[in-house]
C-alpha positions as CSV (number, residue, x, y, z in Angstrom):
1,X,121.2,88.1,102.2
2,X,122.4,84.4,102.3
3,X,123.9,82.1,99.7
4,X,121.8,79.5,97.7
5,X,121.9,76.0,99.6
6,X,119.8,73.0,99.1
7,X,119.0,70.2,101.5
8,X,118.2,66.4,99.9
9,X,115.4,65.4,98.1
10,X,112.4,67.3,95.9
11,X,109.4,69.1,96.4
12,X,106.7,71.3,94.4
13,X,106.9,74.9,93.7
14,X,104.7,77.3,95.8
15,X,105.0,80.0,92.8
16,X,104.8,77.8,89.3
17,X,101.7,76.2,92.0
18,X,100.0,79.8,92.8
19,X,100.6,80.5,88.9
20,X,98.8,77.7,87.9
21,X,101.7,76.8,85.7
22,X,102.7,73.2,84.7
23,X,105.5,71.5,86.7
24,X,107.7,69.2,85.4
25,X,109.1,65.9,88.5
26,X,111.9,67.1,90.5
27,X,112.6,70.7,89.1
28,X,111.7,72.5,92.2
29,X,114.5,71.6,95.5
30,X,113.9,72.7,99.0
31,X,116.4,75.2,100.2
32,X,118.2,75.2,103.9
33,X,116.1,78.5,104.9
34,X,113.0,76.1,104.1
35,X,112.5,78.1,101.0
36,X,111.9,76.4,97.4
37,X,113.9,76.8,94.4
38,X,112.5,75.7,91.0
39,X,114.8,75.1,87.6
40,X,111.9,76.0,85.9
41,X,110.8,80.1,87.0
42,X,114.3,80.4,89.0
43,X,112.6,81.5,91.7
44,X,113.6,81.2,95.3
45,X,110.1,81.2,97.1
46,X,108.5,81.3,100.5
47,X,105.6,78.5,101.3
48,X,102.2,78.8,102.8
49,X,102.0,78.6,106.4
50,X,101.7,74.5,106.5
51,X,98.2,74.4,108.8
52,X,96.7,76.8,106.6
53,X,97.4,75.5,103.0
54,X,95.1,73.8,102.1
55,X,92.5,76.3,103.5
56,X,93.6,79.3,101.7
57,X,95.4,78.3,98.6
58,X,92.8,78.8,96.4
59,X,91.8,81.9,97.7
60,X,95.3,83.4,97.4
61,X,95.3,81.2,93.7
62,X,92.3,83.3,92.7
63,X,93.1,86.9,93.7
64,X,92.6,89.9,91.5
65,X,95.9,90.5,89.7
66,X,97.4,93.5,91.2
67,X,97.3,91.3,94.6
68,X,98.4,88.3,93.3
69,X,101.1,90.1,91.4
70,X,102.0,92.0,94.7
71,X,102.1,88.8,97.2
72,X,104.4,87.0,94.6
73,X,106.7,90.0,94.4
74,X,106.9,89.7,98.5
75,X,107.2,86.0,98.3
76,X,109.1,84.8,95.7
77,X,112.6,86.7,94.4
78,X,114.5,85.6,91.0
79,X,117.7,84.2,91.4
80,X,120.6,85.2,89.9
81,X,123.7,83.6,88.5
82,X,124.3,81.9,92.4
83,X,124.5,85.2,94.0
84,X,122.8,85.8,96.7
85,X,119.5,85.5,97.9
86,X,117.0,88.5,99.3
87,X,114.6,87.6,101.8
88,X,110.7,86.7,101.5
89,X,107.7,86.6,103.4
90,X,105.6,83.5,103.8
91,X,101.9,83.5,103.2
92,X,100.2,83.1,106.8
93,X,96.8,83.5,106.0
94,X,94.4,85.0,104.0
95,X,91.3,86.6,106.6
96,X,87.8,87.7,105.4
97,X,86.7,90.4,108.2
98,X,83.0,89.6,108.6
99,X,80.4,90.9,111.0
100,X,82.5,88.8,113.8
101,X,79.1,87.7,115.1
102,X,78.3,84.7,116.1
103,X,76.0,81.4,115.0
104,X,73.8,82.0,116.3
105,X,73.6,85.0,117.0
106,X,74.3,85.5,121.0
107,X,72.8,88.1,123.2
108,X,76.0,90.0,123.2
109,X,76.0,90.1,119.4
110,X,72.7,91.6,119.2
111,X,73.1,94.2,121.7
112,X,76.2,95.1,119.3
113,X,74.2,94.9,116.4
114,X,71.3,97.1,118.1
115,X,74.2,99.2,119.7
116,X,75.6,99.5,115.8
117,X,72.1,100.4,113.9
118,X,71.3,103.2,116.7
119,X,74.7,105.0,115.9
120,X,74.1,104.7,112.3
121,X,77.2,102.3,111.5
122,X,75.2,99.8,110.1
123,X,76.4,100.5,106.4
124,X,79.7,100.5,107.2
125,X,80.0,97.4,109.5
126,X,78.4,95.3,106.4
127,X,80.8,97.3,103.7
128,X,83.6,96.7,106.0
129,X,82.3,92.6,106.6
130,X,84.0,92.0,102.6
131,X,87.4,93.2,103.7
132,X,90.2,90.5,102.8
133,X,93.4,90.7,104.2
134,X,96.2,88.6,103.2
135,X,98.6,88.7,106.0
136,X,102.5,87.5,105.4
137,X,105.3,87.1,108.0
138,X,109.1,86.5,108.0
139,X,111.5,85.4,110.3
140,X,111.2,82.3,112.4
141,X,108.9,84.4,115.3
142,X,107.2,86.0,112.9
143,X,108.5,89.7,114.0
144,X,108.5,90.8,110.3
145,X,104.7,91.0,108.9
146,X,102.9,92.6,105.8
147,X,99.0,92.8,105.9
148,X,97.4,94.0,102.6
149,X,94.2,94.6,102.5
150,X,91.2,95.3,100.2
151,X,87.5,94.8,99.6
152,X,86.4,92.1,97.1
153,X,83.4,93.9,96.3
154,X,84.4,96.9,95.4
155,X,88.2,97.0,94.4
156,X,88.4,99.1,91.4
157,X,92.0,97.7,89.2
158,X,91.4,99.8,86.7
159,X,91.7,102.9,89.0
160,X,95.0,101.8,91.2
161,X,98.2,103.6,90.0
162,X,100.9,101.6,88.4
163,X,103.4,104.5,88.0
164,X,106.6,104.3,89.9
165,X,106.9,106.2,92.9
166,X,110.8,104.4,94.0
167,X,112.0,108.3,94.2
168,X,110.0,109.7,96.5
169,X,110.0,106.3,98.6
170,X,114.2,106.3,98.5
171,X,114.3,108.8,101.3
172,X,112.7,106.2,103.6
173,X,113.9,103.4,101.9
174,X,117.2,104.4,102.8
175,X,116.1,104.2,106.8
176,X,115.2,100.6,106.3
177,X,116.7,96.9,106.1
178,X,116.0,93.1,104.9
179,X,112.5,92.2,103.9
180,X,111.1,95.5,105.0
181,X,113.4,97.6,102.5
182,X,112.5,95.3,100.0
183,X,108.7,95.4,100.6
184,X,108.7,99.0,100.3
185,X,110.7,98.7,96.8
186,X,108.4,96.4,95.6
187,X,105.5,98.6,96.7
188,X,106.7,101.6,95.7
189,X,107.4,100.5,92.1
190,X,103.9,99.3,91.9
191,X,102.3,102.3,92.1
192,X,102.1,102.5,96.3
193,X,102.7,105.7,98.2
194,X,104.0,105.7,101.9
195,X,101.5,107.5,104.0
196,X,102.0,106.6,108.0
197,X,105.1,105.7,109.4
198,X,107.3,105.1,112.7
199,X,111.0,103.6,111.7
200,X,112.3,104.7,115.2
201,X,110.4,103.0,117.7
202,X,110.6,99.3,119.2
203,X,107.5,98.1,117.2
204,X,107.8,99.7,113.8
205,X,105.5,100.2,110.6
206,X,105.1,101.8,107.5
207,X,101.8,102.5,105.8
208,X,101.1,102.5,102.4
209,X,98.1,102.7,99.7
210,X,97.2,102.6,96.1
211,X,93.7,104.1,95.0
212,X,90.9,105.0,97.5
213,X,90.2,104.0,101.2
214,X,86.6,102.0,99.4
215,X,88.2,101.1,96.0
216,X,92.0,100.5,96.4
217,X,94.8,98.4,98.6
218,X,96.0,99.4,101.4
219,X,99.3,97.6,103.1
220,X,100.8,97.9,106.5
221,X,104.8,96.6,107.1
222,X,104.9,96.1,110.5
223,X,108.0,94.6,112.5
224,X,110.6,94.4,115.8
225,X,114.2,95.1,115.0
């Protein structure tokens, strides 16, 4: 963790913006990490991934609550009393899975579409075709990434747990550092449970989920030490 510091100047508030809340001139400062902090939520938070803004901010702006609630918690952190300040991820990109064929279709697609029918995965290509994933990164190579990941269609909120599970995660908590350690906090007070894992290797992850494979969320922390 690092100590509050600003550079000159003024900017607007990637959280009070994703919010939708009001912002007043010259309440939110840019930090020396390239973070924000805003006088008005007392948040330190992370941007959107410059080439991608405008692209994707309204889909990240209109995400069903749990998700929203969950990228803020991994992107934004309150600040306290000029203590200091945990890391957060920044919002790459937001990625609806699609077919992945082409338009128009080429001959290649349609063998793989032909190829897909015959084997009887039609249904599932075209369930799997509304899968967003809203995929975050820390660090200035991007070795620290969270992808979570639902379908729009059939996301059932009502059905996701909200009951903490921070005990059972502690044990692996405990094996774990910087933004990871807190992604899996945040996670695991939201409901999420740990499933998957590899903390020991050079490319790491945790795996984690809330509800079913169909209905729920499912997030991957994935990094390099």
């Amino acid at each position: 963790m690092q100590k509050l510091q600003f550079k000159s100047g003024h900017t607007s508030c990637p959280a009070c913006s994703l919010l939708g809340k009001p912002q007043e001139p010259y309440m939110a400062v840019p930090t020396v990490d390239d973070r924000v902090f805003c006088y008005a939520c007392n948040h330190v938070t992370s941007g959107i991934l410059e080439r991608n803004r405008f692209r994707i901010f309204s889909t990240i702006q209109s995400l069903p609550k749990p998700v929203l609630d969950l990228v803020m918690a991994l992107t934004s952190v309150d600040v306290t009393n000029g203590g200091p300040v945990a890391p957060t991820y920044s919002i790459i990109d937001a990625v609806q899975k699609g077919l992945g064929f082409s338009d128009p279709m080429t001959e290649g697609d349609l063998q793989r579409a032909a190829g897909a029918v015959a084997c009887g995965n039609a249904d599932h290509l075209i369930d799997e075709a509304d899968r967003l994933t809203i995929k975050l990164a820390h660090g200035s190579h991007n070795f620290h990434t969270v992808d979570i990941s639902f379908k729009t269609s059939t996301l059932a909120v009502a059905a996701l747990s909200d009951v903490d599970d921070t005990a059972r995660a502690s044990a692996l908590c405990d094996r774990l550092s910087g933004p990871e350690a807190k992604a899996l906090l945040e996670l695991a007070r939201r409901g999420y449970a740990p499933g998957s894992f590899d903390v020991d290797s050079s490319m790491r992850f945790v795996h984690l989920s809330n509800g079913t494979a169909r209905e729920g969320i499912t997030v991957d922390i994935r990094w390099i030490p």
